[in-house]
C-alpha positions in Angstrom: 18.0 1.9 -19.2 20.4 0.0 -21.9 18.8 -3.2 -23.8 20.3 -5.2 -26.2 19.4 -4.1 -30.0 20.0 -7.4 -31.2 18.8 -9.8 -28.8 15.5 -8.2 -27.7 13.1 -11.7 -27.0 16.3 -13.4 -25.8 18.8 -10.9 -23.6 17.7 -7.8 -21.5 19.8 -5.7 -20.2 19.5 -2.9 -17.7 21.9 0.3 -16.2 20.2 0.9 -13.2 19.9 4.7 -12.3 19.6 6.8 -9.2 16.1 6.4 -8.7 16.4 2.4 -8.5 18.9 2.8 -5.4 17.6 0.2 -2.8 15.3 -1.6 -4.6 15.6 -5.4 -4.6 16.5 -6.9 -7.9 13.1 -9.4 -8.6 10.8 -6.0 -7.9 13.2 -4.0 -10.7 12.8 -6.7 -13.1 9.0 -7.6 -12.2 8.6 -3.7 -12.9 10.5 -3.7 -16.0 9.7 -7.6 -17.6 5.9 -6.7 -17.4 5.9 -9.8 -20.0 7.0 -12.1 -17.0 5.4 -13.5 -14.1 6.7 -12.7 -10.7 7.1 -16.4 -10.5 8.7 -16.9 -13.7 11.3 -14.4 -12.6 12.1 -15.8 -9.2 12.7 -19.3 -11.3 15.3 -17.3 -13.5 16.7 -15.5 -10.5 17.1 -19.1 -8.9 18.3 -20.6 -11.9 21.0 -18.2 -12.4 19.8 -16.7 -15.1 20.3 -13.2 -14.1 23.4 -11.4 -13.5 24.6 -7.8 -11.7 27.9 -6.6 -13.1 28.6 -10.1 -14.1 27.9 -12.1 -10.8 25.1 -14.4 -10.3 22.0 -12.0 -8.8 19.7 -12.7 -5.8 16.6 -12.4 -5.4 16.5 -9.9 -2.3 19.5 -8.2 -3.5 19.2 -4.4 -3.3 20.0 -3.1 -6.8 22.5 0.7 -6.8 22.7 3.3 -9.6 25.2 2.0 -12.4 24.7 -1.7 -11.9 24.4 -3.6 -15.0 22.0 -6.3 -14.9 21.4 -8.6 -17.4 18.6 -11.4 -17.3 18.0 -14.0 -20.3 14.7 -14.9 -20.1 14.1 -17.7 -22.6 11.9 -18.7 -25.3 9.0 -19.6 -23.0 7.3 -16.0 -22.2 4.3 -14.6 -23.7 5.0 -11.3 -25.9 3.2 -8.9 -23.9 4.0 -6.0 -26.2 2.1 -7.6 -29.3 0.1 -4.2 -29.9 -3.9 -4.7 -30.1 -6.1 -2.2 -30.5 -8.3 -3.3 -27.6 -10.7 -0.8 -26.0 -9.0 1.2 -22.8 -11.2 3.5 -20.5 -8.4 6.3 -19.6 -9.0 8.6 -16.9 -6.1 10.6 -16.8 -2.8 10.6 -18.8 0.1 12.7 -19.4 3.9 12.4 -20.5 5.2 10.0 -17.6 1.8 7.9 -16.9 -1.6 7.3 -16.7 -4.3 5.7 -15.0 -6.5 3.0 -16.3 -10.3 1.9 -15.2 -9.8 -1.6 -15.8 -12.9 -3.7 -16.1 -13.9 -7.0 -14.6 -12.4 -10.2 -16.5 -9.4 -8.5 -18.2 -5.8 -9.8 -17.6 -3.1 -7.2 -16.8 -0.8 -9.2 -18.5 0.0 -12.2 -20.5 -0.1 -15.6 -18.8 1.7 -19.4 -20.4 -1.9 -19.7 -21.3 -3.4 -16.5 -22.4 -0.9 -14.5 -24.9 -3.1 -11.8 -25.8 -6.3 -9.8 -25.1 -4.6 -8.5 -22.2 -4.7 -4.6 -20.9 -0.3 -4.5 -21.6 -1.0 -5.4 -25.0 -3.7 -2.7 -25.0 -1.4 -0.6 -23.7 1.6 -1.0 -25.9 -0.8 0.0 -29.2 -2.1 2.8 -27.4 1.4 4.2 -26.6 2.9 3.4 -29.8 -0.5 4.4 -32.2 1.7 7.0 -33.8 4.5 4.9 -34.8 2.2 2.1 -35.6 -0.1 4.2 -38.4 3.0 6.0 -39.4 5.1 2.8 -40.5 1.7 1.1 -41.7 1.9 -1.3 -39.3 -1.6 -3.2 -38.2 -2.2 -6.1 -35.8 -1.9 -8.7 -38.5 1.6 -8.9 -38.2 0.6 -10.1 -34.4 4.4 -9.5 -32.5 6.7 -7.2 -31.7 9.3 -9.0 -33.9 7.5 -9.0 -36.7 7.1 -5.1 -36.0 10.7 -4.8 -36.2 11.3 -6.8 -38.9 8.5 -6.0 -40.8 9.5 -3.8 -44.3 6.8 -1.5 -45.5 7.0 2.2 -46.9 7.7 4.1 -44.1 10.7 3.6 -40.9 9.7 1.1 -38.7 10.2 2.0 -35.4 13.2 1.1 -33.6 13.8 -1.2 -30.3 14.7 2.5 -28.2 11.3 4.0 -29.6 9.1 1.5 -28.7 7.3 2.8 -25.5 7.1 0.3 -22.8 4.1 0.5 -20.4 5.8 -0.2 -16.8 3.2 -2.4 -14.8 3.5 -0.5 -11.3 1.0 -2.6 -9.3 -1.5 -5.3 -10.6 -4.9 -6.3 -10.2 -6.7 -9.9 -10.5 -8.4 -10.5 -13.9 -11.7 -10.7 -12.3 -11.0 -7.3 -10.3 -12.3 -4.1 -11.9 -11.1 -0.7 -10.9 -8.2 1.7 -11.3 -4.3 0.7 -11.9 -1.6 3.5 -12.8 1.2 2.6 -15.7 4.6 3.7 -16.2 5.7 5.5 -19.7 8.9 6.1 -18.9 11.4 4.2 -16.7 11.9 7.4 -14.4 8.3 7.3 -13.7 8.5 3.6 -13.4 11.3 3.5 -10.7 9.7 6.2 -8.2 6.5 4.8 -8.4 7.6 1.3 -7.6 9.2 2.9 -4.4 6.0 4.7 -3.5 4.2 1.5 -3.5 6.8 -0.2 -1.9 7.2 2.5 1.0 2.8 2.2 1.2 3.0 6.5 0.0 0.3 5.0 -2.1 -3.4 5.4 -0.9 -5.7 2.7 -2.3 -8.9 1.5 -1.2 -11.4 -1.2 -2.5 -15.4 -1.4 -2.6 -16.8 -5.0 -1.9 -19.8 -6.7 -2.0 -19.7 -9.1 0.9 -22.1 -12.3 2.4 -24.1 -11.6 5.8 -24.3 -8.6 7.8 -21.5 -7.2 8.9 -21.9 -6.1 12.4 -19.2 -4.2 13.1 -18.9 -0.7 11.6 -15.1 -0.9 11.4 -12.1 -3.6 12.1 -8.5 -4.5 10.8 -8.5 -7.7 9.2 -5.2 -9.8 10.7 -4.3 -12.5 9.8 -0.8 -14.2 8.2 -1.2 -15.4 4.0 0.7 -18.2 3.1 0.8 -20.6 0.1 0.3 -24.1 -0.2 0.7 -26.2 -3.5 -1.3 -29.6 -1.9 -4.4 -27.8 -1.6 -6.6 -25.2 -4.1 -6.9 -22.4 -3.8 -3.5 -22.3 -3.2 -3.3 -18.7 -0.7 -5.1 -18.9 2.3 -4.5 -18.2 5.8 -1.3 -19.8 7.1 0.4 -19.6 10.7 3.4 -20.0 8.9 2.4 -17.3 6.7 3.4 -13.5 6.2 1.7 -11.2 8.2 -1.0 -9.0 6.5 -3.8 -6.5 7.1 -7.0 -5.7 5.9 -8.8 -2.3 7.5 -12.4 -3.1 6.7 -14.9 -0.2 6.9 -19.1 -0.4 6.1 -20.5 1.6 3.4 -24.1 0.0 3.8 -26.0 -2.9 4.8 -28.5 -4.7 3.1 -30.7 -8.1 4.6 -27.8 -10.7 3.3 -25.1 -8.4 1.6 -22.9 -5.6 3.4 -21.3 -3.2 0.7 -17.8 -2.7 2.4 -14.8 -0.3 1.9 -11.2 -2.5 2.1 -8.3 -0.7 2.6 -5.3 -3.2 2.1 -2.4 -2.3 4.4 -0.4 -5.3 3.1 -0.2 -6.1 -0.7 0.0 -9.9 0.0 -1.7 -12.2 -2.9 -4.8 -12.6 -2.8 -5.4 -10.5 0.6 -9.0 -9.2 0.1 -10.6 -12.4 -1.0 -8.6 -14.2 1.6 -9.2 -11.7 4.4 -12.6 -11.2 3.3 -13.7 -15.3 3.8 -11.2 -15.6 6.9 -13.9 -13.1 8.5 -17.0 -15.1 7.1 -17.6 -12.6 4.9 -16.9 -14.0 1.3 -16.8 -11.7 -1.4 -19.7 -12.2 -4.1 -19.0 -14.0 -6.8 -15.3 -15.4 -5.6 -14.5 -18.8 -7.4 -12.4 -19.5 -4.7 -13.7 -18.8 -1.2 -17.3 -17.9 -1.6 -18.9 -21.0 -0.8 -22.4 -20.0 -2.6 -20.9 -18.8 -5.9 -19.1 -22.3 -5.7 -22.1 -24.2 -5.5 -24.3 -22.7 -7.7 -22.2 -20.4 -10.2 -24.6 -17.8 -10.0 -22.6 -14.6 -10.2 -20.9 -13.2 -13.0 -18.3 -11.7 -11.8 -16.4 -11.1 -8.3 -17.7 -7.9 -6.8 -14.7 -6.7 -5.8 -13.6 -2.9 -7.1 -10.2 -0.7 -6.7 -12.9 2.5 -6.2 -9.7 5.2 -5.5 -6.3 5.6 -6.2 -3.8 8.6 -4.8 -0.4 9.2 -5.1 2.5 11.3 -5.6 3.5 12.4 -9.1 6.9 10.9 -9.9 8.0 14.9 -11.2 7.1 17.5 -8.9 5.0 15.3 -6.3 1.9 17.1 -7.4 -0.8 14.7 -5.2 -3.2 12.9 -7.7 -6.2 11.6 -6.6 -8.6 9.2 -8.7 -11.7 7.5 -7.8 -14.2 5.0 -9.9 -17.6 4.4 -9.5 -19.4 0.7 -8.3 -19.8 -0.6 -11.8 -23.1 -1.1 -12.5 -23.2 -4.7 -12.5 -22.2 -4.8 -8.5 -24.4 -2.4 -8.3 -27.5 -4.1 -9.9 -26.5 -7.3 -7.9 -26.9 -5.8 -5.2 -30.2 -4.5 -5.6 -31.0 -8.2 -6.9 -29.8 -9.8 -3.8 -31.3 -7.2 -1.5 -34.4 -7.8 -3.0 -34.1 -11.4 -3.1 
């Protein structure tokens, strides 16, 4: 990967290598702008903002080794490299990634309304701690500029050192559970494939309203987005097709602890799928009708319980699994008692 030196917040620029070869230009810059939105991409791409060896890029365009893309993304993105020393629960890490248990109510990444306190700011002082203490360099200075511009004893890092954590997959801020991160663009690149070709395995733990009767289904039913109405996901006609294999893990007298496996990565899916079934997730804002009306639930009971995939050197299989945090868990026991 090339980026402009002297334009970092303004310019990016990429040389793709062999192991982008086929992906489409918005997922290589959603994987390597982890400081944009999806949608704030898609407006650039639409705007023309973004070029591939000097003509305007698409969207769906399918990026090849030696392309030179370059994307100016404007003043109006959060930093999402401002380094905090926030609190990460690591399970596994080496020199090309590692796995994160991420709890309930953190953002992955900055938002136009929330520019830090997020797990990529968490990230980039935990991947940079050694540069960081070495140059003297603490949180007050609160941005990556001011990390590069900042002049005390010791080198400050340059723009090429700075590790980047590479966002392969996302969960919702009110999801807990395990999310893998890039540390180098190789690793980046391979693992964005994986996820794209589904060579990822990944599977959810829910706390859902009613019995569920059935012991196993698949979930199908087309998501779609709507801007007249919130939430704005929800089940569409006109929608893209997505699946949801639902399995029971155990029953209680108005709860059913569930195991979601999502074969689709539409947004929103499980919550969706979930309440499409009449079987709301506990403690969804959005589609469960009794945490609506009353508020009574912290937190959404939905967990990313394991995590397997291929390692982007070797393809060593790597298999991770989380426990029910203890707060679904004593909700549960609340609500079966109830």
């Amino acid at each position: 990967m090339e980026e402009s030196a002297n334009a970092m917040m303004k310019l990016s620029v990429f040389r793709c290598e062999e192991t982008d070869k086929g992906l489409r230009l918005d997922a290589f810059l959603a994987a390597r702008l982890t400081h944009l939105s999806r949608m704030r991409i898609a407006q650039l791409l639409l705007a023309g903002a973004c070029t591939v060896n000097g003509a305007a890029g698409a969207a769906g365009r399918l990026v090849q080794p030696g392309d030179l893309i370059e994307i100016m993304p404007g003043d109006a993105a959060p930093n999402a490299l401002t380094p905090e020393p926030l609190p990460l629960e690591i399970i596994y890490e080496d020199d090309e990634l590692l796995v994160v248990d991420k709890p309930a109510g953190l953002l992955v990444h900055p938002t136009r309304g929330v520019k830090t306190g997020t797990l990529v700011n968490a990230l980039a002082y935990h991947l940079n701690r050694a540069q960081l203490a070495a140059c003297g360099f603490w949180l007050e200075t609160n941005s990556e500029a001011a990390l590069l511009s900042a002049k005390p004893q010791a080198a400050i890092p340059k723009p090429q050192s700075f590790i980047r954590p590479g966002l392969v997959h996302r969960l919702d801020r009110a999801t807990s559970g395990l999310i893998v991160i890039a540390k180098t663009q190789r690793a980046l690149s391979i693992l964005t494939r994986h996820f794209q070709q589904r060579l990822v395995a990944k599977s959810y733990l829910a706390l859902v309203r009613g019995p569920v009767l059935v012991d196993e289904c698949v979930i199908d039913a087309p998501i779609g987005r709507t801007a007249e109405e919130r939430p704005h996901w929800g089940v569409l006609a006109t929608g893209r097709p997505a699946q949801t294999q639902l399995k029971v893990i155990a029953r209680d007298a108005d709860v059913t602890l569930v195991e979601l496996v999502p074969v689709t990565g539409r947004t929103n899916q499980l919550r969706i799928h979930c309440a499409h079934a009449g079987h709301a997730i506990v403690g969804d804002e959005w589609y469960d009708e009794l945490s609506m009306r009353d508020g009574a639930h912290e937190r959404l009971c939905l967990h990313a319980a394991r995590l397997a995939f291929n390692h982007p050197t070797g393809g060593r299989w790597l298999e991770f699994a989380s426990p029910l945090p203890a707060e679904i868990v004593s909700l549960r026991a609340a609500l079966a008692a109830a």
